[in-house]
N, C-alpha and C positions, 0 to 999 in steps of 0.2 A: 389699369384704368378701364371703365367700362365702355364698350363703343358707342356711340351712339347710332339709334335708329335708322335701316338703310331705310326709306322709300323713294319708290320709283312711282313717277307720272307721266301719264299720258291723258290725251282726249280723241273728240271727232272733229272739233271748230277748226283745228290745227294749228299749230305754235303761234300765231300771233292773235290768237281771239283773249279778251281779254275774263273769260271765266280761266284758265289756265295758269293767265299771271297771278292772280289771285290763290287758286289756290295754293299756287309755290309758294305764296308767300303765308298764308298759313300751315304750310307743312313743316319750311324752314324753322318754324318754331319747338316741331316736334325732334327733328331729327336732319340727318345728310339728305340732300335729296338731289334724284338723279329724273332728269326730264327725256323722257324721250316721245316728240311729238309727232305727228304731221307735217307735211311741210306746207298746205294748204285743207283746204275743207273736206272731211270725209265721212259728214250726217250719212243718215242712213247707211252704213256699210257694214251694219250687224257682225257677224261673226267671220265676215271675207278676210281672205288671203288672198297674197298678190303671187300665183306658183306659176308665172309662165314668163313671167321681164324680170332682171334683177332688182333687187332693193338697195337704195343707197340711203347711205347715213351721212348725219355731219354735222362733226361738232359746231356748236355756234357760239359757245363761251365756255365757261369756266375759273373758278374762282371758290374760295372756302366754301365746303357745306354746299353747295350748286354746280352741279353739271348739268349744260343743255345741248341738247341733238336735236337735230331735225331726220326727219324720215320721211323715201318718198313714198314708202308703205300705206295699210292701213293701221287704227288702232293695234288689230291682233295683232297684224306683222311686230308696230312700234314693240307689242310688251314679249314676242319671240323674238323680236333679234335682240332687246335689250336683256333680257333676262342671259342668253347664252352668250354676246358678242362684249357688253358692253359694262355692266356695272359691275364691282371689284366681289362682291361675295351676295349669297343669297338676299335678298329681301326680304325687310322684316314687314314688308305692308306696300300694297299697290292702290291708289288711287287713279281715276277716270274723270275728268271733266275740269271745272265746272259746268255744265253742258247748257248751252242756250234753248230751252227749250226741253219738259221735262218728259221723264221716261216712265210715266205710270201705268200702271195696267200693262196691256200687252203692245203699247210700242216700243218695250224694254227688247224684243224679238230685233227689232228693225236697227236699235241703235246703237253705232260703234262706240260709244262711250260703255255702254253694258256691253259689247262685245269683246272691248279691251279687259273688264273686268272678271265673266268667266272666262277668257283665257286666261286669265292670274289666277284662278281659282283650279283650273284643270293642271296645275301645273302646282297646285297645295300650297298656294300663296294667299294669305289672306288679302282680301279684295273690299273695295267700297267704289261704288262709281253716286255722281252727287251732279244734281240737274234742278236748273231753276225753271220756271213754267212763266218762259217769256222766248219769243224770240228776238228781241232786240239785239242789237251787236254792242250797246253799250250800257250795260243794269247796273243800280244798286243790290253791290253785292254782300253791303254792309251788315243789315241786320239777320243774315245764313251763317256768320264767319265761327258765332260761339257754338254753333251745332257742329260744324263742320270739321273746329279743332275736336268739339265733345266727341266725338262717334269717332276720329280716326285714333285721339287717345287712351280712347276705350276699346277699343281692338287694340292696340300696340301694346297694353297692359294685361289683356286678358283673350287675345287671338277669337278666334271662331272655331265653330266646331269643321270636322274634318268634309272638305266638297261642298259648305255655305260661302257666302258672298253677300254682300248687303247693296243695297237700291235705294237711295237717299234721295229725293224728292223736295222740294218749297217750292210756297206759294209766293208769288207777287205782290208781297204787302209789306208795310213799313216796319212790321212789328209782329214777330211770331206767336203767334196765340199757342202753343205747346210743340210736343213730339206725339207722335204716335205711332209705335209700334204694330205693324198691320200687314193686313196679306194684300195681292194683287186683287184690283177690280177686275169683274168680269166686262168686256166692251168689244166692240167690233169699230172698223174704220170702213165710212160708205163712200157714196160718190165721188171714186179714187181718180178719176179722167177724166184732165179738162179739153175739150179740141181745142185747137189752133189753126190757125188760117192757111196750113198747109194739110191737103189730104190724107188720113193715114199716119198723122205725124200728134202727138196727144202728151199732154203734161202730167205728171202725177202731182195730186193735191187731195183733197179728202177731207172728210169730219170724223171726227170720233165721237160716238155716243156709250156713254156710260149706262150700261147693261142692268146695274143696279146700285141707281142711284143714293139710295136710302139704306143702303146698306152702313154702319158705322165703322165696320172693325177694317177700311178700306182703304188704300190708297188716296184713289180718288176721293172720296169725303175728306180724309184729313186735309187733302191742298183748298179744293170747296171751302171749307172753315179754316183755314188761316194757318195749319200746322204743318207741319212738315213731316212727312211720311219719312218710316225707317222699315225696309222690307230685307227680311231674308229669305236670299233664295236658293234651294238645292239643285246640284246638279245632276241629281237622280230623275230622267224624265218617265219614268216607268210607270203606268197607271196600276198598281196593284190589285184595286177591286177589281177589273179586268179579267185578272187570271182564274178565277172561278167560270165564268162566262166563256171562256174560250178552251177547256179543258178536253172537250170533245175534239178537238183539232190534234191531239195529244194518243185518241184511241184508233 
């Protein structure tokens, strides 16, 4: 008999924010699925490891087709210690999030939910991390669920190509206007520090402006109009035209 689908999940909200129950419960549809979380909040924790305290684990249930762990790791750690310590054979597919708050453009750099997802990727796992563009702590996460099963179905059937990863994005609307298929906005984030009433002591907060607004084939425009961005990204960071330009460094 044929096995069914491993996947393994994690996020950054940490095992009890309620984009992660969700999407266990659309994965369970797809296959076995193995949780291994956070054990509280860990936004913004991009690509960190935890190399200098130990890491603890721990199981928190168990039962057909669900296993749940908590971690006092970050993302990365949760999908390196599950990947080596914890789940019974390879991974047919790693999922990240649902993530409160989404990851387009370049705060895809900043966030552990994409950082849980290329570490699955550096490790030849195919990978999708999936972010709504709210920060609420408690969303409708109802009308994301039929992209969410679509795009992990569609990888589990037809995998990625070798060192891609995918960046899934919605918008905050009642009712998905399409997919779109698209690359990262270009954007920058400003006015990152806020003081507080203690000297020398300062909050990070910030805007993001969208660099090119009117661009269509974008992240950001698909969330702007109503659709839900589907981004693949490589983990070649190499700028190739470069190497013409810098040739002389060579004689």
């Amino acid at each position: 008999m044929q096995k069914q689908p491993l996947i393994l999940i994690t996020n950054d909200d940490g095992l009890n924010a309620q984009g992660i129950s969700v999407l266990t419960k659309c994965m369970q549809k797809l296959g076995q699925v193995v949780v291994v979380a956070p054990n509280g909040a860990r936004s913004g924790s991009a690509c960190s490891i935890t190399p200098l305290v130990p890491v603890t684990l721990k199981l928190e249930s168990k039962e057909d087709n669900l296993t749940v762990y908590s971690c006092s790791g970050t993302p990365v750690d949760c999908v390196k210690l599950a990947y080596e310590k914890v789940v019974p054979r390879r991974p047919d597919l790693v999922v990240s999030g649902i993530n409160h708050g989404d990851n387009a453009s370049i705060s895809l750099h900043y966030s552990g939910t994409m950082g849980a997802v290329l570490e699955a990727c550096m490790k030849g796992l195919p990978a999708i991390g999936y972010s709504l563009r709210t920060r609420a702590s408690q969303c409708d996460f109802q009308p994301y669920l039929e992209v969410v099963e679509k795009v992990a179905d569609h990888v589990l059937r037809n995998g990625l190509p070798q060192d891609v990863c995918l960046n899934v994005n919605f918008p905050e609307v009642p009712v998905l206007r399409g997919v779109s298929v698209c690359r990262m906005a270009r954007g920058i984030w400003q006015s990152e520090w806020k003081d507080t009433d203690e000297p020398g002591v300062f909050r990070l907060t910030g805007s993001f402006t969208n660099l090119e607004p009117d661009a269509e084939d974008t992240d950001y425009w698909a969330l702007d109009h109503g659709m839900a961005s589907v981004t693949p990204l490589g983990m070649d960071m190499t700028s190739y035209p470069c190497f013409d330009t810098l040739k002389s460094l060579q004689e």
